[in-house]
C-alpha positions in Angstrom: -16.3 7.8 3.2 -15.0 7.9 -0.2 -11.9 6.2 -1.9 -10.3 7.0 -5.0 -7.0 4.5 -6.5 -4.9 5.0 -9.4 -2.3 2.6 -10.3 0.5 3.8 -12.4 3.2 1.7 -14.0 6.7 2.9 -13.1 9.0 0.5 -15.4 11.0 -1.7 -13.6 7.9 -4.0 -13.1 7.0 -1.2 -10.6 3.7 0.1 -10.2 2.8 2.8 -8.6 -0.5 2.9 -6.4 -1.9 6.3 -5.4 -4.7 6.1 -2.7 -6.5 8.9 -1.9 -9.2 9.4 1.1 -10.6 7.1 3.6 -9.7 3.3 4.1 -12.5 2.4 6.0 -15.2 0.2 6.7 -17.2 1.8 4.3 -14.9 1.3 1.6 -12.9 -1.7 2.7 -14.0 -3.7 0.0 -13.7 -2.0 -2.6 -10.2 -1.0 -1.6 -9.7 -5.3 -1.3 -10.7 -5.6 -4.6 -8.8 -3.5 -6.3 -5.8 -4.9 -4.4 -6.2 -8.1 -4.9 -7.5 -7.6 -8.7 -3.6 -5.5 -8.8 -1.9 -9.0 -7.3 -4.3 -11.1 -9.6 -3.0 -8.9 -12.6 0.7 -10.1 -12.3 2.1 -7.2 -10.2 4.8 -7.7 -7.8 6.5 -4.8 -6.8 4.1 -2.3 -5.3 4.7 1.5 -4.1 1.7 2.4 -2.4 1.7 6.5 -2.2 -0.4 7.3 1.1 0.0 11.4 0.9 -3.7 11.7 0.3 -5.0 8.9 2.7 -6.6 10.9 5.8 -8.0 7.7 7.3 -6.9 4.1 7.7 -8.2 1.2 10.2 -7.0 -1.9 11.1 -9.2 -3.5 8.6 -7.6 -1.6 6.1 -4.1 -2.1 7.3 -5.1 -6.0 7.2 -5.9 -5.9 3.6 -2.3 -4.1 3.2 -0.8 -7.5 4.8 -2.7 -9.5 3.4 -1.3 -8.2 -0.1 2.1 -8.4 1.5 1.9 -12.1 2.3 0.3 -12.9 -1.5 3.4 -10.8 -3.4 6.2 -12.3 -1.1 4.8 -16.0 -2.0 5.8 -14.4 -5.6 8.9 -12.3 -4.9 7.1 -9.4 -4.6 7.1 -6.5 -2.0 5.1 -3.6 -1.0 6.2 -0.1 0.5 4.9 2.7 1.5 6.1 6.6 0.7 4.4 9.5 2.2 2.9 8.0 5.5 0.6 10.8 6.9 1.3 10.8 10.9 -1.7 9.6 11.6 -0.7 6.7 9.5 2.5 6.1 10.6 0.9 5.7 14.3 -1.1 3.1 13.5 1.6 1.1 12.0 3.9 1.6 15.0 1.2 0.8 17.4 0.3 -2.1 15.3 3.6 -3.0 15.5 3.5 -3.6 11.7 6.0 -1.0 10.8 8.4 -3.5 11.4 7.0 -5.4 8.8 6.6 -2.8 5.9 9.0 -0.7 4.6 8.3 2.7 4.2 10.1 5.2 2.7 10.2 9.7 2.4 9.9 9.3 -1.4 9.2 7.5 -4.4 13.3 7.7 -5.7 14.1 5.6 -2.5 11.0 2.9 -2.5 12.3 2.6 -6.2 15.7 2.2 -5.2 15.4 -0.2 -3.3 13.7 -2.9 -5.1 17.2 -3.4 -6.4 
């Protein structure tokens, strides 16, 4: 399994955080670490873009809460644009998709940070 992360700033204090492979156990914590060295960096308003993520597990999805929680204790947010189907299962069987917002496109996750 392989990961690759690219976080771009969007203005705004925005950043944009492109993922692309496999969040898995294999690369769980590296993916943590880079999240939390992201939070640990002063951002607050993440847009994580999950087009190019073919593979996420609940560990992954519990470092993606776990960033939640740590932002919102700042009066920060996460979404999520371009949720693979796959994806977007696991969050509704999760039942975490009521937690997250997720949104078709960047525009709209930008939008609604206000």
């Amino acid at each position: 399994m392989e990961i690759k992360i690219d976080v771009r700033p969007k203005g705004n204090d925005i950043t944009l955080i492109v993922i692309r492979g496999e969040v898995g156990t294999d690369t769980v914590d590296q993916f943590k670490e880079k999240m939390d060295q992201i939070v640990n960096d002063g951002k607050k308003k993440l847009i994580i873009d999950m087009q190019e993520v073919n593979y996420l597990n609940s560990m992954g999805l519990g470092v993606f809460a776990t960033t939640l929680k740590k932002l919102k204790k700042n009066n920060g947010d996460l979404k999520f644009i371009n949720l693979a189907p796959t994806v977007q299962e696991l969050l509704e069987r999760s039942r975490l998709d009521k937690v997250f917002d997720v949104f078709e496109s960047e525009e709209e996750a930008v939008k609604s940070f206000g």
